[in-house]
C-alpha positions as CSV (number, residue, x, y, z in Angstrom):
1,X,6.4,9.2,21.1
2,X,6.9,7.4,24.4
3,X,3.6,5.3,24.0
4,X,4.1,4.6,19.9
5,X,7.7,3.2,21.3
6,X,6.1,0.8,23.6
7,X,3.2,-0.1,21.2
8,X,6.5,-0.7,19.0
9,X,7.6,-2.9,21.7
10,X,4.7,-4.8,22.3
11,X,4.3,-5.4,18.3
12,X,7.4,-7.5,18.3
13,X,7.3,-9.6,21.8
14,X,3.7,-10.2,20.3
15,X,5.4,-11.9,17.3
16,X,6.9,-14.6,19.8
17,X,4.1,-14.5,22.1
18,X,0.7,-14.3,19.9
19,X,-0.7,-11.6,22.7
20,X,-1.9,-9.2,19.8
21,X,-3.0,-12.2,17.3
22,X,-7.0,-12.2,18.1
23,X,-7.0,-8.5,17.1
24,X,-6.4,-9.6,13.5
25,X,-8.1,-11.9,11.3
26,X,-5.5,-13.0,9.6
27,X,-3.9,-13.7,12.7
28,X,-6.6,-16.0,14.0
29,X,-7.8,-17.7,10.9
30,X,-5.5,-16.9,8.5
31,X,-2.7,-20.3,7.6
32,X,-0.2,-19.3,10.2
33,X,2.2,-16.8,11.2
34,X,5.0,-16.2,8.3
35,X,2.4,-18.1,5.5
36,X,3.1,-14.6,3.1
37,X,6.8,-15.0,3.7
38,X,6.6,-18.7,3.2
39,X,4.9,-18.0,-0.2
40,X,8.0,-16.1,-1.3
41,X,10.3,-18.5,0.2
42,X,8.6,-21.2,-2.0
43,X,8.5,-19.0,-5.2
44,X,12.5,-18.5,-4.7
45,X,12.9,-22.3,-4.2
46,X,10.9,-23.1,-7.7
47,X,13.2,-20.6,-9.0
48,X,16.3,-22.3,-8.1
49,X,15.2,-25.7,-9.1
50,X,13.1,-25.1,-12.1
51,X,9.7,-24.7,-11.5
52,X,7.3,-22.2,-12.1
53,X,7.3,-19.3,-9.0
54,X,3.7,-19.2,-10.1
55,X,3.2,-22.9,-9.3
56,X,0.2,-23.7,-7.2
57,X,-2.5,-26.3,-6.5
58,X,-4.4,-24.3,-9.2
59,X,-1.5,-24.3,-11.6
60,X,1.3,-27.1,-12.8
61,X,1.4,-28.4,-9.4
62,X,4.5,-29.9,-9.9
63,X,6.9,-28.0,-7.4
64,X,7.9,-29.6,-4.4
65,X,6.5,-27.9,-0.9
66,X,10.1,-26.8,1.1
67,X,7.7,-24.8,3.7
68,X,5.2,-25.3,6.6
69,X,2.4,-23.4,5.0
70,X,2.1,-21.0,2.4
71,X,-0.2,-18.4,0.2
72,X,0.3,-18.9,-3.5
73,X,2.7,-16.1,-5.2
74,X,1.2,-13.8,-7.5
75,X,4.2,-10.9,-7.2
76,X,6.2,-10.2,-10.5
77,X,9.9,-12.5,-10.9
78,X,12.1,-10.3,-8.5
79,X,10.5,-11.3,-5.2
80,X,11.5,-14.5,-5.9
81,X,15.2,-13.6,-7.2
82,X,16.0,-12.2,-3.9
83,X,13.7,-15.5,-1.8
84,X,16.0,-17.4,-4.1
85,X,19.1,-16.0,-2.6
86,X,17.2,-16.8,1.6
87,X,16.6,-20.5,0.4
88,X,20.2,-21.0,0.1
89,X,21.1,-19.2,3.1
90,X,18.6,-20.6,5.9
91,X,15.8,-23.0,6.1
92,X,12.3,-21.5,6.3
93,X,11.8,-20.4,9.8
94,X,15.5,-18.7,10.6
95,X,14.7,-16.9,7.3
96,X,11.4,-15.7,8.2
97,X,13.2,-13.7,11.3
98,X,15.7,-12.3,9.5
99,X,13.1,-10.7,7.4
100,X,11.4,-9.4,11.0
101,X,14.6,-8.4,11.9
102,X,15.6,-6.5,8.4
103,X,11.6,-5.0,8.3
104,X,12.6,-3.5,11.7
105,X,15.9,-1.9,10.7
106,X,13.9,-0.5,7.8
107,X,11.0,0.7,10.2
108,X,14.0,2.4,12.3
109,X,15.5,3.7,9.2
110,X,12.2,5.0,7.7
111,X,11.9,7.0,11.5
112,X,15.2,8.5,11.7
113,X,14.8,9.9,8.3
114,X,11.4,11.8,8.8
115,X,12.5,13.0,12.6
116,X,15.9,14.3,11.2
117,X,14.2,16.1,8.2
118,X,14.5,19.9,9.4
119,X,12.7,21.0,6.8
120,X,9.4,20.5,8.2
121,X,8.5,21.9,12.0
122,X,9.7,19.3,15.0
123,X,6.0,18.7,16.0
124,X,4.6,17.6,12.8
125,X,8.0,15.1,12.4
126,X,7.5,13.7,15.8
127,X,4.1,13.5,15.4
128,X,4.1,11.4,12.4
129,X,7.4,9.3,13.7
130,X,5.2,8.0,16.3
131,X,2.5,7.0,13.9
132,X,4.8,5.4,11.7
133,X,6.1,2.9,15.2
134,X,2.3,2.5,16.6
135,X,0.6,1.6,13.4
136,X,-1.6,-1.7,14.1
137,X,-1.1,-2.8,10.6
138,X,2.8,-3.0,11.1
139,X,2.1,-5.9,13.3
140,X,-0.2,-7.7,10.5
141,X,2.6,-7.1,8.6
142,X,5.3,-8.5,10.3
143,X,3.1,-11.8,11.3
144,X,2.9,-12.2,7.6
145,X,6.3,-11.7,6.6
146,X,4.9,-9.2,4.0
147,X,7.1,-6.6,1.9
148,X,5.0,-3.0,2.4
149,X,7.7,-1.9,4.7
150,X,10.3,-2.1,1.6
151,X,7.1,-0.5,-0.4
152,X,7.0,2.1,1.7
153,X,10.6,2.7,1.9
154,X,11.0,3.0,-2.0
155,X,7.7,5.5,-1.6
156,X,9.2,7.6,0.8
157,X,12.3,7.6,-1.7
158,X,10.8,8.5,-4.6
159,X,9.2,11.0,-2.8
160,X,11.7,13.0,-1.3
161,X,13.9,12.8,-4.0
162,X,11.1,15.0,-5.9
163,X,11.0,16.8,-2.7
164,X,14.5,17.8,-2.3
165,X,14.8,18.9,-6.4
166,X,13.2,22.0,-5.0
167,X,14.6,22.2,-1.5
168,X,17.0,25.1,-1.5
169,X,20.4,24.6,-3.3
170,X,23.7,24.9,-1.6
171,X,26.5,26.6,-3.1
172,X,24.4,26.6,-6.0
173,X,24.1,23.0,-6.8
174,X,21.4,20.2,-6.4
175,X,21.9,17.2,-3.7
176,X,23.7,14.7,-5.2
177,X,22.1,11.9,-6.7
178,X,18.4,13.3,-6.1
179,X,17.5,12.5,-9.4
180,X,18.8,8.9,-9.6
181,X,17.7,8.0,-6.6
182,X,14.4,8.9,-7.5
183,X,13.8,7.0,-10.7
184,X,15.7,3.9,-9.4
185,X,13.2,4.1,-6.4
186,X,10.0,3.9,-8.7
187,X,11.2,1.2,-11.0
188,X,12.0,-0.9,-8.2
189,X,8.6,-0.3,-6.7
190,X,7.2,-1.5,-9.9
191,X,8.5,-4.7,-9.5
192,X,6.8,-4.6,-6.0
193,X,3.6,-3.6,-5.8
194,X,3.1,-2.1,-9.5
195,X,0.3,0.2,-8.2
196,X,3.1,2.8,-8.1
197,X,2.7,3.1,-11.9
198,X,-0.1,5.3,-11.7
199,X,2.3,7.9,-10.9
200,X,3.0,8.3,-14.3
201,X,0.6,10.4,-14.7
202,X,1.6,13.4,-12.9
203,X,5.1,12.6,-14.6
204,X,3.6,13.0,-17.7
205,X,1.9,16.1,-16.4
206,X,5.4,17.7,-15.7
207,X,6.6,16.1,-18.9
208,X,8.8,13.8,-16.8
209,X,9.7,11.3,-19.9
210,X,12.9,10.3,-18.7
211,X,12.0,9.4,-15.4
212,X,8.9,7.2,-16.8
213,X,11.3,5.7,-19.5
214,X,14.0,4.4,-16.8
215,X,12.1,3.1,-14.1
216,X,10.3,1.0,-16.7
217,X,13.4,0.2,-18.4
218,X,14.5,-1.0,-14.7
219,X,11.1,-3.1,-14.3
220,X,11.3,-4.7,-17.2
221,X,15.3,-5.0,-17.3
222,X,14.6,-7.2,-14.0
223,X,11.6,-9.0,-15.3
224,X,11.9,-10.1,-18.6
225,X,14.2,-12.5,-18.4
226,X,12.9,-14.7,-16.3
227,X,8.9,-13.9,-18.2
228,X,10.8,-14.6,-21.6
229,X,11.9,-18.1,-20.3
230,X,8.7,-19.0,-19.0
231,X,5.6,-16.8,-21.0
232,X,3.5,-19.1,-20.0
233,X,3.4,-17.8,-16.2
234,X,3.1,-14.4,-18.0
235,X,-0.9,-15.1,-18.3
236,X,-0.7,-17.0,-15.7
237,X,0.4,-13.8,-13.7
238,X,-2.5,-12.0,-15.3
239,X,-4.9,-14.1,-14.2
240,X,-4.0,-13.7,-10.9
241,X,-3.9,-10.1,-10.8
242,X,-5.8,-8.5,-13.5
243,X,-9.2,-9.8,-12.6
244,X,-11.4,-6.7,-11.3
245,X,-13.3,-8.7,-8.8
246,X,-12.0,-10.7,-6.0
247,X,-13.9,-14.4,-6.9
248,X,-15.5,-13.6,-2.8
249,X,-15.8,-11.2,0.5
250,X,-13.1,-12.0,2.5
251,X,-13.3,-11.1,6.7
252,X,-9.8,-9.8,6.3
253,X,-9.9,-7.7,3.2
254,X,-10.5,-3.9,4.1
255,X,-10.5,-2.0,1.1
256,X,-13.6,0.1,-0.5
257,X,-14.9,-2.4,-2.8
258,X,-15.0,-5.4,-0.4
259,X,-16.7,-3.2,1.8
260,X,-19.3,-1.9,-0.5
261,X,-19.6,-5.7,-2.4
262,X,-20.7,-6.5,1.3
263,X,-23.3,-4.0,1.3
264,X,-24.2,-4.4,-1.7
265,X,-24.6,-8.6,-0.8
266,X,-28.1,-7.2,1.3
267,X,-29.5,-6.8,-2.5
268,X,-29.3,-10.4,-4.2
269,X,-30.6,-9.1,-7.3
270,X,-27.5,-6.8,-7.6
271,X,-25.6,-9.7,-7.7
272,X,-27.6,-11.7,-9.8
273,X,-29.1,-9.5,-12.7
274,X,-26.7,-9.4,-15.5
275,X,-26.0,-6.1,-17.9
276,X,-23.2,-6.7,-20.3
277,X,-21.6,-9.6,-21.2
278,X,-17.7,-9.0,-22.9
279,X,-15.6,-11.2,-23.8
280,X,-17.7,-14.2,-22.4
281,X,-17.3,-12.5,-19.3
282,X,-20.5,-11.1,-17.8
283,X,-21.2,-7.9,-15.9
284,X,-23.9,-7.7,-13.9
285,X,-25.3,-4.4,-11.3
286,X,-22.9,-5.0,-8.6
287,X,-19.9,-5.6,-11.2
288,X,-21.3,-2.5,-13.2
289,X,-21.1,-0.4,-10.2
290,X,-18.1,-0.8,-8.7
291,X,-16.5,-0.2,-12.1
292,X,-18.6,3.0,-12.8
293,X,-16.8,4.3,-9.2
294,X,-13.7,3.2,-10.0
295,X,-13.7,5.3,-13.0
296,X,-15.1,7.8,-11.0
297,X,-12.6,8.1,-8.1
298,X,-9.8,7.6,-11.3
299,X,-11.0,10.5,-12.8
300,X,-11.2,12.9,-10.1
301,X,-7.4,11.8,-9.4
302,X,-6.2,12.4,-12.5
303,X,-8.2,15.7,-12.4
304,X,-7.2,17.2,-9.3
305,X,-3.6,16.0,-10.7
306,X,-3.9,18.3,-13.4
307,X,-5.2,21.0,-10.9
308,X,-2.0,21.0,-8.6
309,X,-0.1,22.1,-11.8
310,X,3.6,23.2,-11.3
311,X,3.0,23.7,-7.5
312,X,6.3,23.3,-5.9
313,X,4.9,20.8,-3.2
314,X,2.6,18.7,-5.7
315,X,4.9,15.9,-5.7
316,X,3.2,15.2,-1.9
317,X,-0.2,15.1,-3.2
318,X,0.8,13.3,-6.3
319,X,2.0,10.5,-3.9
320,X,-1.1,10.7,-1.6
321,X,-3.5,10.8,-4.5
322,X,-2.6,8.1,-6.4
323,X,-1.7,5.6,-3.6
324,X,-5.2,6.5,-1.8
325,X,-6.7,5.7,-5.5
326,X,-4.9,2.0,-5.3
327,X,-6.6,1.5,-2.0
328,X,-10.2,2.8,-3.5
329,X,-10.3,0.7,-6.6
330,X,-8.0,-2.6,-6.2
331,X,-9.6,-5.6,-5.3
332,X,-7.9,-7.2,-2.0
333,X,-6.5,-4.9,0.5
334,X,-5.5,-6.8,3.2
335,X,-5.0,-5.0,6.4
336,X,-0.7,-5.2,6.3
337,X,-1.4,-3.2,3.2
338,X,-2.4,-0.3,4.9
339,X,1.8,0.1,5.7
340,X,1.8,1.7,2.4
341,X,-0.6,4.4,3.5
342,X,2.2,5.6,5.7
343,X,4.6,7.9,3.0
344,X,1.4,9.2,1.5
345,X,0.0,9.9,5.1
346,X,3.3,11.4,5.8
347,X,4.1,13.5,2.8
348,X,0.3,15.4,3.0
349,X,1.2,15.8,7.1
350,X,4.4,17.5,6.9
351,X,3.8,19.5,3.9
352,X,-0.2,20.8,5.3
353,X,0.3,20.0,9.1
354,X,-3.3,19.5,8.7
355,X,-5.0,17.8,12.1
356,X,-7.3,15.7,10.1
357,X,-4.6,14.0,8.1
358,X,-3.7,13.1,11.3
359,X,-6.4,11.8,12.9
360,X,-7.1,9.7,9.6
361,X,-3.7,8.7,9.9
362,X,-5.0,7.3,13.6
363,X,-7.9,5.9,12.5
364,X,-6.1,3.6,9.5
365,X,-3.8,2.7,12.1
366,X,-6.5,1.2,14.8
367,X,-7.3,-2.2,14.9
368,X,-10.6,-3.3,13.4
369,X,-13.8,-4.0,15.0
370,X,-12.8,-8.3,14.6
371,X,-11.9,-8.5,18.0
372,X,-14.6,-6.9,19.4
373,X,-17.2,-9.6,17.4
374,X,-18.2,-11.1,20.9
375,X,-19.0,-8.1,22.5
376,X,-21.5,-7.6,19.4
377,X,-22.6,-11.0,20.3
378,X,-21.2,-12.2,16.9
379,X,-19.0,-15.3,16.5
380,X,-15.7,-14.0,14.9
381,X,-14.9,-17.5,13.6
382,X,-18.5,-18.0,12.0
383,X,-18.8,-17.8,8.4
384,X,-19.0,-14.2,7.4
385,X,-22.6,-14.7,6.1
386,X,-23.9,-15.6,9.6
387,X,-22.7,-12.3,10.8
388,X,-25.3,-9.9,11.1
389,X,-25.3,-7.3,8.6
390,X,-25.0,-4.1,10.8
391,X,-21.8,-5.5,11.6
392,X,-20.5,-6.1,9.0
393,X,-20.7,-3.2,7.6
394,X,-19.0,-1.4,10.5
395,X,-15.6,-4.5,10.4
396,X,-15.6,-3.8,6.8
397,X,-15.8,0.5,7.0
398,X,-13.6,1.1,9.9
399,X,-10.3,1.5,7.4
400,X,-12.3,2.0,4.1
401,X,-14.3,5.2,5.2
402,X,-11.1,7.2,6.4
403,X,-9.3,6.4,3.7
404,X,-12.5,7.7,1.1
405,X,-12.2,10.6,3.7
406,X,-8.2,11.2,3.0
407,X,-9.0,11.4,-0.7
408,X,-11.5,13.8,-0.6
409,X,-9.4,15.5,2.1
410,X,-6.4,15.3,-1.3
411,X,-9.0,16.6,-3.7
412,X,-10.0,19.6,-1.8
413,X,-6.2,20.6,-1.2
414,X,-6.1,20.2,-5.2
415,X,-8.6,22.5,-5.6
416,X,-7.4,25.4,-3.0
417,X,-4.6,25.2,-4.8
418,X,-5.3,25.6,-8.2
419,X,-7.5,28.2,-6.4
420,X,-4.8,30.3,-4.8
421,X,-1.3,29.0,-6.2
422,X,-1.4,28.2,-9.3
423,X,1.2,31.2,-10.2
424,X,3.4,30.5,-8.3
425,X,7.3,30.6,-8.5
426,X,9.5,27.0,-7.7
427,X,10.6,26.6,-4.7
428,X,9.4,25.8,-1.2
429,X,7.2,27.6,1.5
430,X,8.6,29.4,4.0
431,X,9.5,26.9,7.2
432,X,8.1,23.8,5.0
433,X,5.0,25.6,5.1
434,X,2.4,25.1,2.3
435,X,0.7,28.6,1.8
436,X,-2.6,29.2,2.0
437,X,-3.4,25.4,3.2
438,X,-3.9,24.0,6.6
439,X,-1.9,25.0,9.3
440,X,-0.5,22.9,12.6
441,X,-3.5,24.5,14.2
442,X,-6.0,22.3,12.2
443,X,-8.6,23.7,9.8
């Protein structure tokens, strides 16, 4: 804990000082420290004066620039209600470090609640506190000005309010609130990152229909209004989002399908031979591919989903599932979005204690191989296509392989479950222990 505190530390002098900046690409080559943020703070600006929070050099162009520098907004409408509220409050820069300042009160927060959680055995809630204050990606994060922290924390929410339905009772009655807490958690997270929606599915498995029904009565409470003033930024925001593809391979993009469209870039004629054309839109072997594992990795999810059953602790590998499944299959995973590994990383720890969701946990949390380009005797500011291609396949694997290896870690537990527990009564293991699975000694 001592060293994640001073790797904590060093993360935030870093933010004044740039020391950890050539360890990230986004930090190097990226528009600038707080561009993310920036992005926001513009979208809340439009909002306030008129203009579309989707406006862009690629769309109306109309809006007035209030900030430095700044990645377009592609977020649903209430990001940019609560930017709306900073832009009236501070100029660009003192917002930007309030929003360090507020991340890090949530990081603290987020901390304190795992280490005080005596359901689960002191080693595995220290263990995982520390990885939670030395996680690389944090600092990504906080250089940005991104919002996974606040992801995270409505994660970790909506988990443990699932968590703590089947915690023991005292005198008799449930914790107060558990439920709404809950449901408010995930419809807020919808409006965040909407990748949390695929956890509808095990709600629908445990016929969950009110909790489904009011978190997206929340979303769309807090998004329509502005979407039925303006529809059209609503295809506007599908055009930004719903695409499969990302339109290139981006240095700073670590997710599974960047990785293996890189791979897949040493075979031209994946890229250029088309299959299917729909919708004037056509397919061609790479395209084909990626789906076809998409579907794959979607359908052993929702299988091993239906596998954990009634389990009293599948609401941990509900969480880990289907956020792993968002990092397989979505398009652009940065490296800050890796923060939103940490309740799924979390949940799966303290419930198995398993040693390799650790050490995955680790190796998410390392920096990439970018830094260590000259070593390779590869320039890190070339053009990725003057890289050699041993390379990068190892900058582009170093977060996508543990995570692959974290879902198939998810899909065995499913199936040893299904295998040994299936019948089960509610209620938790003894000491937070989940029977039959990995213990704190490792597997």
């Amino acid at each position: 804990m001592g060293v994640a505190l001073l790797l904590h530390a060093l993360f935030f002098v870093s933010l004044i000082t740039g020391w950890l900046d050539p360890l990230f690409v986004e930090a190097s080559q990226g528009f600038g420290q707080g561009s993310d943020f920036f992005g926001i703070y513009q979208a809340g600006a439009n909002l306030l004066d008129g203009y579309s929070i989707y406006d862009s050099a690629d769309y109306r162009n109309e809006a007035p620039q209030v900030v430095p520098v700044y990645y377009f907004y592609r977020y649903l409408p209430p990001t940019a209600y609560g930017a709306a509220l900073l832009t009236r409050l501070l100029p660009p820069g003192p917002a930007y470090w309030l929003w360090v300042i507020l991340n890090e009160l949530l990081i603290l927060i987020l901390v304190a609640a795992v280490v005080r959680n005596r359901n689960w055995p002191a080693n595995r809630r220290w263990l995982i506190a520390a990885l939670w204050l030395g996680f690389f990606p944090l600092y990504i994060e906080q250089f940005m000005g991104q919002f996974s922290i606040t992801m995270a924390l409505l994660l970790w929410l909506t988990w443990r309010s699932d968590e703590r339905a089947v915690e023991p009772r005292t005198a008799g009655r449930r914790p107060h609130g558990v439920s709404r807490i809950g449901w408010i958690a995930w419809g807020l997270s919808l409006t965040l990152k909407s990748f949390s929606g695929f956890l509808i599915l095990p709600y629908l498995r445990d016929a969950r229909c009110k909790r489904i029904l009011a978190g997206i009565g929340l979303a769309l409470l807090l998004c329509l209004p502005y979407l039925l003033a303006r529809p059209a930024d609503v295809l506007e925001f599908a055009r930004l989002n719903f695409s499969p593809f990302s339109p290139q391979i981006y240095k700073g993009s670590f997710g599974l399908q960047n990785a293996l469209r890189d791979l897949l870039s040493n075979f031209p004629a994946a890229a250029e031979t088309s299959v299917l054309t729909i919708a004037g839109r056509t397919l061609h072997v790479e395209g084909m591919l990626l789906l076809g594992l998409s579907l794959l990795i979607f359908a052993a999810a929702l299988r091993a989903t239906v596998q954990l059953g009634r389990h009293p602790r599948r609401h941990a590998f509900d969480l880990a599932l289907w956020i792993t499944v968002f990092f397989l299959v979505f398009k652009s995973v940065w490296e800050y979005h890796y923060v939103m590994m940490l309740p799924a990383l979390t949940a799966a720890y303290l419930v198995s204690g398993s040693r390799t969701v650790l050490v995955l946990g680790v190796l998410m949390g390392l920096p990439t191989l970018f830094a260590a380009a000259p070593l390779a005797g590869v320039d890190p500011g070339a053009p990725l296509g003057s890289w050699p291609a041993w390379f990068r396949s190892l900058h582009f694997s170093v977060k996508a392989i543990p995570t692959l290896l974290f879902f198939g870690w998810c899909l065995r537990e499913a199936q040893r479950i299904r295998g040994a527990h299936a019948d089960l009564p509610p209620g938790p293991a003894p000491h937070g222990r989940l029977r039959g699975s990995a213990n704190d000694d490792g597997e």
